[in-house]
ZAMARGU-4260 file (C-alpha; in steps of 0.2 Angstrom, whole numbers, plus 5000, padded with zeros to 4 digits):
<rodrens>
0) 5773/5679/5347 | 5780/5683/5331 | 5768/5685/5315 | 5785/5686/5302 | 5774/5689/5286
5) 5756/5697/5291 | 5759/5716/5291 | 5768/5714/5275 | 5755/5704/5266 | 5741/5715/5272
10) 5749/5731/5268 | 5752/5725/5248 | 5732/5722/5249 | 5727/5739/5258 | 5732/5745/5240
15) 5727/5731/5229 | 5708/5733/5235 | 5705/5747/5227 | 5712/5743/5212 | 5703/5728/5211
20) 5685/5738/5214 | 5690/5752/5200 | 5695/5739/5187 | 5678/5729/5191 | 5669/5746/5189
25) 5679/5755/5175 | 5678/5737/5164 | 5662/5732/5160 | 5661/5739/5142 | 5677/5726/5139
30) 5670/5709/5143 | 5680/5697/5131 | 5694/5709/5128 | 5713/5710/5133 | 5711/5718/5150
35) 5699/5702/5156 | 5714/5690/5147 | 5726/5701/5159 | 5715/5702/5174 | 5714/5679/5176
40) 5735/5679/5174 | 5732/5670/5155 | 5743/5688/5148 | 5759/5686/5161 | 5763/5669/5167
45) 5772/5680/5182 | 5759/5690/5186 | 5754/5691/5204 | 5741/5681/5214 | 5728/5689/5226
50) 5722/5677/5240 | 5708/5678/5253 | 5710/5671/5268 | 5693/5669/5276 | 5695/5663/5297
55) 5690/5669/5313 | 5701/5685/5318 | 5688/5691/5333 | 5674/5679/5344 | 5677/5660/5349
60) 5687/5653/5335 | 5701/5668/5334 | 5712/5654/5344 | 5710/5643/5327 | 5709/5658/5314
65) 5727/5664/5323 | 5733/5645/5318 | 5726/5645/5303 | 5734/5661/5296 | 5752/5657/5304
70) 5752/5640/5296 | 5747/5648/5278 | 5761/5662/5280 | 5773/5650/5285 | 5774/5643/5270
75) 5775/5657/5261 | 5787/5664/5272 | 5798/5649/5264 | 5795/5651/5248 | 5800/5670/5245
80) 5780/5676/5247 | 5775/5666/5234 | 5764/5652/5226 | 5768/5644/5211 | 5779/5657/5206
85) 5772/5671/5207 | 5771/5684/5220 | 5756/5684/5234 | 5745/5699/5238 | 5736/5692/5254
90) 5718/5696/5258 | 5713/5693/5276 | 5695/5693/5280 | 5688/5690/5298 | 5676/5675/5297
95) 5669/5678/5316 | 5659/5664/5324 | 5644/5661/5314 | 5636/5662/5296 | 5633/5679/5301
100) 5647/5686/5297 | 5657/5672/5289 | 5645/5673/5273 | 5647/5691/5271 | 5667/5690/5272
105) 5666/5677/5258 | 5656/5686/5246 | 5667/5701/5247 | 5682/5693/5243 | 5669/5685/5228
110) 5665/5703/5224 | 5685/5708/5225 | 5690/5695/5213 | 5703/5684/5222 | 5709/5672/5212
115) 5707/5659/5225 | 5700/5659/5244 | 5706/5647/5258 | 5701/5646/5278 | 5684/5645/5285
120) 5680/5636/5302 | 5662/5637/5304 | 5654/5623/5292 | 5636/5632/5293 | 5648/5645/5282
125) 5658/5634/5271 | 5640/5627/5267 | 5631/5644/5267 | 5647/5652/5253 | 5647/5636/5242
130) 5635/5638/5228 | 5642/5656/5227 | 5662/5651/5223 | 5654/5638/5212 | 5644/5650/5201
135) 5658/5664/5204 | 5671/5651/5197 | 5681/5654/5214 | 5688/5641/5219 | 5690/5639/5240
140) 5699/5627/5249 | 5692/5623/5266 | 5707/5623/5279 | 5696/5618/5296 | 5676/5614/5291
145) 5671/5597/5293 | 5654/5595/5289 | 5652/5580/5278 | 5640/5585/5267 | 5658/5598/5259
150) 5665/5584/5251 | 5653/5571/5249 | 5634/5575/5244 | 5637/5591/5239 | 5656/5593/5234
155) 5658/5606/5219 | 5674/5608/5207 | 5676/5624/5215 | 5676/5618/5235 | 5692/5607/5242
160) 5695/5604/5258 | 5713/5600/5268 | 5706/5599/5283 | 5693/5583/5288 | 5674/5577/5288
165) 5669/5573/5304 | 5662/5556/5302 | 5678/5551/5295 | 5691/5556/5309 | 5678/5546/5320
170) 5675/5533/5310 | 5696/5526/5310 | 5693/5526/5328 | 5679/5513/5329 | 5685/5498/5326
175) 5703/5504/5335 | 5692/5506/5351 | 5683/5489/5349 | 5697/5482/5350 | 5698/5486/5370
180) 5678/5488/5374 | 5663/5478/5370 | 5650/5492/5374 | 5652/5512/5370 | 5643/5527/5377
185) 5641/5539/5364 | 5642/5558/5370 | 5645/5574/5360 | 5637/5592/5360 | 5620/5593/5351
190) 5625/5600/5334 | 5630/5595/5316 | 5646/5592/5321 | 5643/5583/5337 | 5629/5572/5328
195) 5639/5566/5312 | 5655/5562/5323 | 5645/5551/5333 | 5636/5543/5318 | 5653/5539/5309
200) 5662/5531/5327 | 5644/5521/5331 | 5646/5513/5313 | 5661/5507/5312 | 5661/5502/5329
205) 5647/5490/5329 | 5654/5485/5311 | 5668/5477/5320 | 5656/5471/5334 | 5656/5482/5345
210) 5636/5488/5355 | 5630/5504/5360 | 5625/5506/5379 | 5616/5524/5378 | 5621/5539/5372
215) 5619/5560/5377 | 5618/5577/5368 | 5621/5589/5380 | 5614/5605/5372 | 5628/5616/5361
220) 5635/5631/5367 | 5625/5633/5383 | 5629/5616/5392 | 5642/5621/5409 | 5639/5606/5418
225) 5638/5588/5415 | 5637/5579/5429 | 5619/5573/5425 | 5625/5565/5410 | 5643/5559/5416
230) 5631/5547/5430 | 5620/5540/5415 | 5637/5535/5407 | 5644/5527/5424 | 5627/5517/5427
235) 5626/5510/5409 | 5638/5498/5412 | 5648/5504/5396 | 5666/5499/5394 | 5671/5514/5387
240) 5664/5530/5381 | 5667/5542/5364 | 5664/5561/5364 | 5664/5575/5353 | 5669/5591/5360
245) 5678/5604/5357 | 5683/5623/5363 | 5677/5630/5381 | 5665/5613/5382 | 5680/5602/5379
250) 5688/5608/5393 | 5674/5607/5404 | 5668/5591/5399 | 5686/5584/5403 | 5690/5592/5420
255) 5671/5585/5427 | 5674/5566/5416 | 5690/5565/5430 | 5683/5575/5444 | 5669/5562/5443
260) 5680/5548/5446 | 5677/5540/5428 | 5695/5544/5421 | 5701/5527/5428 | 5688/5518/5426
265) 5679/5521/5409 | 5692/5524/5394 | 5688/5540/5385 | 5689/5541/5366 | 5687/5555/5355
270) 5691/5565/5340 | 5705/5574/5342 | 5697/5590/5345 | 5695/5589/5364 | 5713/5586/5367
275) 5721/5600/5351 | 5731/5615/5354 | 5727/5626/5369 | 5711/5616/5375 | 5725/5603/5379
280) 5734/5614/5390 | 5719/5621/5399 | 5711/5604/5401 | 5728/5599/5412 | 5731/5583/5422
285) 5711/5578/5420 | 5716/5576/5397 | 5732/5560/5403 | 5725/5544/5394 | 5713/5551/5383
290) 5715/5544/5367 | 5709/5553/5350 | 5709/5549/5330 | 5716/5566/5321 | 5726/5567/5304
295) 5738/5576/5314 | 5750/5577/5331 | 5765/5589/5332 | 5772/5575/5340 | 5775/5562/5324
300) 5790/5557/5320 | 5796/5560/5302 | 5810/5571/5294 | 5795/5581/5286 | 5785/5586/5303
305) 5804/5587/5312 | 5807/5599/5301 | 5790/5608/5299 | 5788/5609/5319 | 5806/5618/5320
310) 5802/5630/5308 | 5785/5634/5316 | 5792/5635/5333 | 5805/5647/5326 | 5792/5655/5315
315) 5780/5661/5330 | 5785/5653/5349 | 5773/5638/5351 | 5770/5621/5344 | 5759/5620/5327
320) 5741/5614/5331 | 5732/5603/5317 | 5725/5620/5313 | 5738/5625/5306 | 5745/5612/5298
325) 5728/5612/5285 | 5730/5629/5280 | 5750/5627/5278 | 5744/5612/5267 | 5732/5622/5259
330) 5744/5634/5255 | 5756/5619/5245 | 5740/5613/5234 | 5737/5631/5229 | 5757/5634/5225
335) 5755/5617/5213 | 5740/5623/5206 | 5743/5641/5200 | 5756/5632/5190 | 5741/5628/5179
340) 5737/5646/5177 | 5725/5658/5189 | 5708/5658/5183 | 5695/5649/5193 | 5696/5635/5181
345) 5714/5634/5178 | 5717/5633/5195 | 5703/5622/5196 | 5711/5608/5184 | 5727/5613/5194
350) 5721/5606/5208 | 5713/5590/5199 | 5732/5587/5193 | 5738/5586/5211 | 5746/5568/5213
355) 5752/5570/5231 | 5756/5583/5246 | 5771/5582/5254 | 5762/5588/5270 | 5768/5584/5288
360) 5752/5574/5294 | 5762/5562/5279 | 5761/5562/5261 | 5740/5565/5256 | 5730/5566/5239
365) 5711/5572/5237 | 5699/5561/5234 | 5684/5560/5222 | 5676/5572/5231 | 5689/5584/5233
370) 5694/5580/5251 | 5711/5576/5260 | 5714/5554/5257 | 5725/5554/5271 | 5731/5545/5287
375) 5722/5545/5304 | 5732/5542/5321 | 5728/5536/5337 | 5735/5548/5349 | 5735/5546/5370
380) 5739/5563/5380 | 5754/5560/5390 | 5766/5570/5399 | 5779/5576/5387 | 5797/5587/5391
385) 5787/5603/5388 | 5770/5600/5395 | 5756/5589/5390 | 5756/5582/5373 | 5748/5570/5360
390) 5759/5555/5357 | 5757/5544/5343 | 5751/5527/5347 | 5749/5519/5328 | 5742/5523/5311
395) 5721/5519/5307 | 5714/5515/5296 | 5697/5520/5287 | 5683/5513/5281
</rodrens>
């Protein structure tokens, strides 16, 4: 696989971080003065941009992190290593798989002085960093978390988000999937992410009529076997069921929901999770049929994603995952906003100026709460010309 742009990114920050250090250190007897006008970009409209890049490189989530940090450098791989005109020194920090060592990696890019930081995939992190950009006056777009709480009761001026909340991917496909079924089984792994996703399809879905007939958290991370939970969802009579997994227990959940014999009898719903990327490829045969709500399929068909998907193959061997396309979209909002200037509120009002993205999910603004307004699809795995792939069925809508 071919990484175009990381080693010459990183090597331009090796040298930068010291820099950045000694200034902080060798500067604290000018506070107001010209070298803190030079040091937010207010002195040089072309001076350059330092950027952190916060996402897994090591544990669980690397898979995504890798996504991530190939969608980012994409697009500055096409726009000459820049964002909004000015050159990019690239900052990549490895988030890891928990709070643990996400948190850290955010505060030293705080502590380094980044001028803006994108990534994240762990939501216990984006939630645990984000009364620190706020009082540093860093902003940080979040390219993957989904916890709603990140854009709705506790969205800040200095937090976006490209990426999703994950009562809203599951809320489009509720009233889609009561369209077909009169009863649902709600399953999803026992965690924030699990619980919110069930809560926003559940909602919607009775809204438009649809009941409940029982529902299972199988215990997060440590759940190998399902087959206990898989007969509760066969006995209760439900015409269809909605899950919300994702990784090594998406896999696992899918292989046992066809090995059971429920594939062909009960339709199986999700968020898009338990059929993206590589968990597609390893779930096989058993993921045929399964239909999902994401923002994002490399299989839509628009000049835009045409155009974005080539350069992605070309760019690195592989299809672009909806991973990747968040943080290549992250990337676009912070190429309009440093046109607004670099200091954390400059690029802040930069990013409130944003009419639209020209993404390739489809054109997309933020809303009030600084997250993506933007189109959910209904996608059914089928058997495409290189494998197994996410076809688009029709455009949701949200509520």
């Amino acid at each position: 696989m071919r990484r175009p742009t990381r080693s010459r990114y990183a090597t331009v920050v090796a040298g930068l971080t010291a820099g950045v250090v000694l200034t902080a250190c060798g500067g604290s007897g000018s506070l107001g003065g010209d070298d803190d006008e030079a040091s937010n970009g207010a002195a040089d409209d072309t001076s350059p941009v330092t950027v952190g890049l916060l996402v897994p490189t090591s544990g669980v989530y690397a898979p995504l992190g890798e996504d991530m940090q190939q969608g980012f450098e994409l697009f500055l791989e096409q726009n000459d290593g820049q964002l909004g005109g000015r050159d990019v020194e690239l900052e990549v920090i490895d988030e890891g798989e928990t709070p643990d060592t996400g948190v850290p990696g955010a505060q030293r890019l705080i502590q380094q002085e980044v001028n803006a930081v994108v990534g994240i995939v762990n939501s216990g992190t984006a939630l645990g960093v984000r009364d620190a950009f706020e009082e540093a006056q860093v902003p940080l777009i979040i390219a993957n978390a989904g916890a709603d709480d990140i854009t709705g009761a506790r969205s800040s001026d200095y937090v976006w988000r490209t990426s999703f909340s994950n009562g809203e991917v599951a809320a489009a496909l509720g009233p889609r999937a009561a369209e077909d079924c009169e009863s649902v089984f709600l399953a999803a792994a026992d965690y924030a992410a699990g619980r919110e996703a069930t809560a926003g399809f559940e909602r919607t879905f009775t809204e438009a009529g649809g009941t409940v007939a029982g529902s299972v958290y199988p215990p997060f991370g440590t759940t190998t076997n399902y087959q206990p939970f898989l007969a509760q969802m066969q006995q209760s009579g439900a015409d269809c069921v909605y899950t919300f997994f994702a990784g090594a227990e998406a896999v696992a959940f899918t292989q046992q929901y066809a090995s059971f014999g429920l594939k062909d009898s009960i339709q199986l719903y999700s968020s898009g999770f338990l059929t993206e990327g590589g968990v597609l490829q390893a779930a096989g045969e058993a993921a045929t049929g399964v239909e999902t709500s994401l923002h994002y399929t490399d299989q839509i068909d628009s000049p835009r994603n045409t155009e974005f998907v080539e350069a992605y193959r070309t760019a690195y061997d592989e299809a672009p995952t909806v991973y990747a396309v968040q943080a290549y979209d992250a990337a676009q909002a912070l190429d309009q906003a440093f046109e607004n200037g670099t200091s954390g509120p400059d690029v802040v009002e930069g990013l409130k100026a944003i009419d639209t993205i020209d993404s390739p999910r489809g054109e997309f603004g933020f809303n009030e709460g600084h997250g993506p307004d933007q189109t959910y699809y209904l996608r059914r795995v089928e058997q495409g010309e290189v494998g197994l792939v996410n076809v688009v069925v029709e455009e949701l809508t949200t509520s």
